[in-house]
KEVEX-988202 format. One line per 4 residues: number of its first residue (from 1); their letters; for each residue x, y, z of N, C-alpha, C, O. Coordinates in steps of 0.2 Angstrom, whole numbers, plus 5000, padded with zeros to 4 digits. Layout:
BEGIN
NUM	a	X/Y/Z/X/Y/Z/X/Y/Z/X/Y/Z ~ ... .
END
This chain:
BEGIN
1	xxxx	5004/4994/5000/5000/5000/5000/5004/5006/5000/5002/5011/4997 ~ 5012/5007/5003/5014/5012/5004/5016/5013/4999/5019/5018/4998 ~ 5016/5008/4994/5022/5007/4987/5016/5011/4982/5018/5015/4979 ~ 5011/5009/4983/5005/5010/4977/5007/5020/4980/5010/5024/4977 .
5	xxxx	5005/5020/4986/5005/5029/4987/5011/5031/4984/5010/5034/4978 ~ 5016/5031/4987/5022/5033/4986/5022/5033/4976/5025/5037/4973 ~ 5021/5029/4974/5022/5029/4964/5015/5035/4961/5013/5036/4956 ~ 5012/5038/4968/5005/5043/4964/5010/5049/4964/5006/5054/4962 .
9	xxxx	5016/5051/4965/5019/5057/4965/5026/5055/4958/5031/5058/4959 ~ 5024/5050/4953/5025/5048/4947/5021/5052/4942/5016/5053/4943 ~ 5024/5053/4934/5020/5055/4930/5014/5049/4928/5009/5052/4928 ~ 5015/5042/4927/5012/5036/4928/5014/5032/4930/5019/5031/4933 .
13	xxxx	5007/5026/4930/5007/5021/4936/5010/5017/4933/5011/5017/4927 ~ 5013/5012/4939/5020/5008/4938/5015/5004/4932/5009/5004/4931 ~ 5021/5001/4929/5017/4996/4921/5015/4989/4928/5013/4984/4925 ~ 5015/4989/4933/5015/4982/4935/5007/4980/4938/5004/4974/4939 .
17	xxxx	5005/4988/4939/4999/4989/4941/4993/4985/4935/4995/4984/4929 ~ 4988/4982/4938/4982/4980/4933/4977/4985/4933/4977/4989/4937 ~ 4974/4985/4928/4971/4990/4924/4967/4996/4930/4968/5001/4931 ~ 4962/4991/4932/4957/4991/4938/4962/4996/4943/4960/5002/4944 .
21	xxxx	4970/4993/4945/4972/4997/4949/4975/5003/4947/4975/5009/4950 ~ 4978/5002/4940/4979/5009/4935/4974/5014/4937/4975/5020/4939 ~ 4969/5012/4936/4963/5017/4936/4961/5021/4945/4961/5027/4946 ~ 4962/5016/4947/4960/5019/4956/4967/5023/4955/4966/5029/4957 .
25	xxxx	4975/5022/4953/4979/5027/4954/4977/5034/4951/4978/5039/4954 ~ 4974/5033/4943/4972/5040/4940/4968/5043/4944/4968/5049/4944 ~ 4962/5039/4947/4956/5043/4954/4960/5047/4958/4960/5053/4959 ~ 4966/5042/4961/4968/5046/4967/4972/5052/4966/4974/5056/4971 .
29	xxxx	4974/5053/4959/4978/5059/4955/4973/5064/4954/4974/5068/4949 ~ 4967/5064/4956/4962/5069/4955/4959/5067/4945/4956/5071/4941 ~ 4962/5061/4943/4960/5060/4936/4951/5055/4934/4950/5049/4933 ~ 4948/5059/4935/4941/5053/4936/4941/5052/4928/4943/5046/4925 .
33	xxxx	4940/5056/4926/4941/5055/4916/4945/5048/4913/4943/5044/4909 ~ 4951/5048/4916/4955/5042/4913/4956/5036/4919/4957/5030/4919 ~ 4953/5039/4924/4950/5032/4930/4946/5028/4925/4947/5022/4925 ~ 4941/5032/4922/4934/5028/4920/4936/5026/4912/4935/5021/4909 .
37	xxxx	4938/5029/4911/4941/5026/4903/4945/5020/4904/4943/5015/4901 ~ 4950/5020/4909/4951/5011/4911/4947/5008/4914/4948/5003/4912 ~ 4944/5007/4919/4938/5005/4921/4936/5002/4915/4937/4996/4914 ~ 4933/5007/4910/4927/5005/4905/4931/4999/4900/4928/4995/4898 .
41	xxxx	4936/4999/4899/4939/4994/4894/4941/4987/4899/4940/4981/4897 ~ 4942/4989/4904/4942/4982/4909/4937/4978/4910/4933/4980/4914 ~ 4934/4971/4905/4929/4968/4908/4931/4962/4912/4929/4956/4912 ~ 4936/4965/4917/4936/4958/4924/4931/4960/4928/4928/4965/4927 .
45	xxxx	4929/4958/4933/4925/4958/4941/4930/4964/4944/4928/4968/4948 ~ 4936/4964/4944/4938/4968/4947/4937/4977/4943/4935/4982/4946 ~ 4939/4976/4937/4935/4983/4932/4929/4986/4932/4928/4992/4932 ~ 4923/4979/4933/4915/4982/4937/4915/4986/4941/4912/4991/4942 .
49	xxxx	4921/4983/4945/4920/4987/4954/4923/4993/4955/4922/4997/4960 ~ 4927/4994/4951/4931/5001/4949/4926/5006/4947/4924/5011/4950 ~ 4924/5003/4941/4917/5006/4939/4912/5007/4941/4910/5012/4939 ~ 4910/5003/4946/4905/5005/4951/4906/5011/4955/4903/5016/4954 .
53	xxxx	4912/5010/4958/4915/5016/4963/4915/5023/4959/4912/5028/4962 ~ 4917/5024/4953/4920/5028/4949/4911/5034/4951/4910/5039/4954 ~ 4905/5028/4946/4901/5031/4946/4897/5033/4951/4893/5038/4950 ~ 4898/5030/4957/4896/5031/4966/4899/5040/4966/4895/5044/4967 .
57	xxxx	4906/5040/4966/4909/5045/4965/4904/5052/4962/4900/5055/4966 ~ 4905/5052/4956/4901/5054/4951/4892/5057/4954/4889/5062/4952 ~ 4892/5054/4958/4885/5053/4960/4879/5050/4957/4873/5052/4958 ~ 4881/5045/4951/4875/5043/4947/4876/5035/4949/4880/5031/4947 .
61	xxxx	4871/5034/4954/4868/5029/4961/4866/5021/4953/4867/5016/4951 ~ 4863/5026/4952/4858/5021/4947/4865/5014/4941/4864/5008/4939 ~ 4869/5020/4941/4874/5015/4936/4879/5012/4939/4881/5006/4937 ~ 4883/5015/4947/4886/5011/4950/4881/5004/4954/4884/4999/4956 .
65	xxxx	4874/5005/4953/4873/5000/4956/4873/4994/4952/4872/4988/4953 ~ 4874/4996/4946/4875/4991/4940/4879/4989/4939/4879/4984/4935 ~ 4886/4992/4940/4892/4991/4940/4891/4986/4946/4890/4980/4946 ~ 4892/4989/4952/4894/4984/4957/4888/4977/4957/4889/4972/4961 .
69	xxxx	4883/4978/4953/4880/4968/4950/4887/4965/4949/4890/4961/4952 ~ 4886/4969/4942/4892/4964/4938/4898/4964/4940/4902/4963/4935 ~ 4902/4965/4946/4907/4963/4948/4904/4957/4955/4907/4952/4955 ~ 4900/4958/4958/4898/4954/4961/4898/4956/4968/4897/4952/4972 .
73	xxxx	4900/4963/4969/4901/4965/4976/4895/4971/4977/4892/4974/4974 ~ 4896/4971/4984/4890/4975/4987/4891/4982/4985/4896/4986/4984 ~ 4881/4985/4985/4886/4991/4985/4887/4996/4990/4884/4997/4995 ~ 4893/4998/4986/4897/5004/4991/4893/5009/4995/4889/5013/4991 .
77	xxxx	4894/5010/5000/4893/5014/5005/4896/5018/5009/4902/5017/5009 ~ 4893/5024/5013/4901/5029/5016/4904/5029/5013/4904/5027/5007 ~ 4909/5033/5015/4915/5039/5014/4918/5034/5006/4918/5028/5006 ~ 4920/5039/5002/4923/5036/4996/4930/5034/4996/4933/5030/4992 .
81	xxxx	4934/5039/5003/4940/5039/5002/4943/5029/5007/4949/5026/5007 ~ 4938/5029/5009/4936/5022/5015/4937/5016/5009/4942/5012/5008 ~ 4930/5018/5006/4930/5013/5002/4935/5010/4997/4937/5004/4996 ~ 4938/5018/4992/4942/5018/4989/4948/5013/4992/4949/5009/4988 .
85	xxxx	4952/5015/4999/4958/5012/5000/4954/5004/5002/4958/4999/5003 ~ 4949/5002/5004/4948/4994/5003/4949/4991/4998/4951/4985/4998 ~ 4947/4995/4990/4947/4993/4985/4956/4993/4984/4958/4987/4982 ~ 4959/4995/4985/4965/4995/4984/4969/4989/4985/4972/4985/4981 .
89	xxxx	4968/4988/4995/4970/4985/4995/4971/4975/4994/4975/4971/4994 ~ 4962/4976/4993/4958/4969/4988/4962/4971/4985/4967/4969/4988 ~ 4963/4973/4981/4966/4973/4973/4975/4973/4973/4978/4969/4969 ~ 4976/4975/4977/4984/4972/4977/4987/4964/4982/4992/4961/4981 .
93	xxx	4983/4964/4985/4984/4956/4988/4980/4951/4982/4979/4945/4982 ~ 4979/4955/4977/4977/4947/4971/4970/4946/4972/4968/4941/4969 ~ 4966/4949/4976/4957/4945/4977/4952/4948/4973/4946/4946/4973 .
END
């Protein structure tokens, strides 16, 4: 986790990152625009839920809750900055 923070003060995200995590790095760089553009080309369970969050974000309730179907996870609730760093860390231990 301190490895993901510490690469957000990089022009880009390490190549080592998966797409899904690419994407939550460009959120945390204040980039929602190229978050969701990767998001949108990921069709893993883990890109759904990027996607979900993205649109939770955003405030359009209706489409994250369609995103987070099709990833298969509940949807998000509370603080986004909470949620965000849960997804992170799911997402870097491989689950």
């Amino acid at each position: 986790m301190a490895q993901f923070h510490e690469s957000l003060s990089a022009p880009k995200p390490p190549a080592s990152l998966s797409a899904a995590l690419a994407a939550l790095w460009h959120l945390e760089r204040g980039d929602w625009d190229q978050a969701h553009a990767l998001a949108q080309d990921d069709h893993s369970r883990a890109g759904a839920w990027v996607h979900a969050h993205l649109h939770r974000v955003e405030g359009d309730d209706w489409n994250a809750r369609y995103w987070y179907g099709r990833a298969g996870k509940p949807e998000g609730r509370g603080e986004f900055g909470v949620e965000r760093t849960a997804m992170i860390r799911t997402l870097l231990a491989g689950e």
